[in-house]
C-alpha positions in Angstrom: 117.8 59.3 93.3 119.7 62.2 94.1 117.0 64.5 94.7 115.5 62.2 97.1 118.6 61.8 99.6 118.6 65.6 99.0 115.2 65.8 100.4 116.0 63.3 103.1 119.1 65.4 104.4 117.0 68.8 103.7 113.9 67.3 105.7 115.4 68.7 109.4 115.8 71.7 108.2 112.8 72.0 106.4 110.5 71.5 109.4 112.5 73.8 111.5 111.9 76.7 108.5 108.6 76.3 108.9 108.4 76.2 112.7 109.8 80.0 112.6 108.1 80.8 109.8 104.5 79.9 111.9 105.8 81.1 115.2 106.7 84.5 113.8 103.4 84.9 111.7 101.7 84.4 115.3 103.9 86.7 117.1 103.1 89.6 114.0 99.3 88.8 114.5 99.6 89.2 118.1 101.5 92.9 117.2 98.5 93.4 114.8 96.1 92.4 118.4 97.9 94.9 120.2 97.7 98.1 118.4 94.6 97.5 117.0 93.8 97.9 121.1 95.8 100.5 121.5 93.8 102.3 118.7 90.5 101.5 120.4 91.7 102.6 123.6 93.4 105.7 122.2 89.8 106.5 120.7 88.3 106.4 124.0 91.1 108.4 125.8 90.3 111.1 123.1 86.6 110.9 123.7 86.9 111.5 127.3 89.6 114.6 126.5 92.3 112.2 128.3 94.8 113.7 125.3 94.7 116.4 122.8 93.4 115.9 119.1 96.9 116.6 118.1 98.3 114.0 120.2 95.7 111.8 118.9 96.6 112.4 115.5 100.1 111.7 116.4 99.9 108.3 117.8 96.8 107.5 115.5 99.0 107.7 112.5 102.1 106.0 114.1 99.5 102.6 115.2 98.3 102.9 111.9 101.5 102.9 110.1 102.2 99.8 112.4 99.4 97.8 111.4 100.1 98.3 107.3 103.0 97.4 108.0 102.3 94.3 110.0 99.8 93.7 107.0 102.2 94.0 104.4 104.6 91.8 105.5 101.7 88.9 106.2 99.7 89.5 103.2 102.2 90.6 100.7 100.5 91.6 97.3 101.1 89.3 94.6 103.8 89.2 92.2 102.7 91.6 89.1 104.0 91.2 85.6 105.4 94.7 84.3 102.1 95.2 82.2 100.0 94.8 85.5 102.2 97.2 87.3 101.5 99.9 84.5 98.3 99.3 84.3 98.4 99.5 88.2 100.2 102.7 87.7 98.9 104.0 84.2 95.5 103.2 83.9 94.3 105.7 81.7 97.1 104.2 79.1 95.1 100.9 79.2 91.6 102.4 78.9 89.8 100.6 75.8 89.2 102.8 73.1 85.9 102.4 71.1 86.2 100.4 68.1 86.6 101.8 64.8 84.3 101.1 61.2 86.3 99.6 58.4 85.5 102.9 57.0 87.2 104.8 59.3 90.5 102.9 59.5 91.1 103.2 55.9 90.9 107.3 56.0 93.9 107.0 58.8 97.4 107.6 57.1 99.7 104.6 57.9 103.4 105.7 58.6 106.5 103.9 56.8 106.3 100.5 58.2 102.7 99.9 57.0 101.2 100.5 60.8 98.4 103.1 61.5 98.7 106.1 63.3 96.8 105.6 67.1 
């Protein structure tokens, strides 16, 4: 019962969360809009030798850096347990090794808790 006059009391506030949450998601996609134009139209400013290939580079890398950005915080990568972030990080560490005979496991010396050697 008390969760439910919680919710009731909560409900306000709730829908106003949301509201900003949806209005600033439209104003970042609209960011995302912009300087994907500004990219285009920086292309074409470079194509008709407006600016200079380092200014290009410049302001290419800054529009870009926007835009991941921009990405980032709307699609946020999933949470990752730790072995997924090694792995992530690590991947040779994770790489299946071929399996072994019978034969050949018993030939490996075992160390003093009874586990073989990798």
């Amino acid at each position: 019962m008390a969760f439910l006059i919680d919710d009731l009391f909560l409900l306000p506030f709730k829908s106003i969360c949301q509201g900003v949450k949806e209005a600033a998601e439209q104003d970042l996609e609209n960011q995302a809009n912009e300087a994907m134009a500004s990219l285009t139209q920086l292309h074409l400013q470079l194509e008709s030798q407006e600016i200079s290939e380092g200014e290009f580079d410049e302001r290419e890398t800054a529009l870009l850096l926007r835009l991941e950005n921009i990405q980032t915080i709307l699609h946020p990568e999933p949470k990752l347990t730790k072995r997924e972030r090694l792995e992530k990080h690590f991947p040779e560490a994770f790489e299946e090794e071929p399996s072994e005979s019978p034969a050949q496991s018993k030939r490996r010396p075992a160390d003093s808790w009874g586990t073989r050697f990798s």
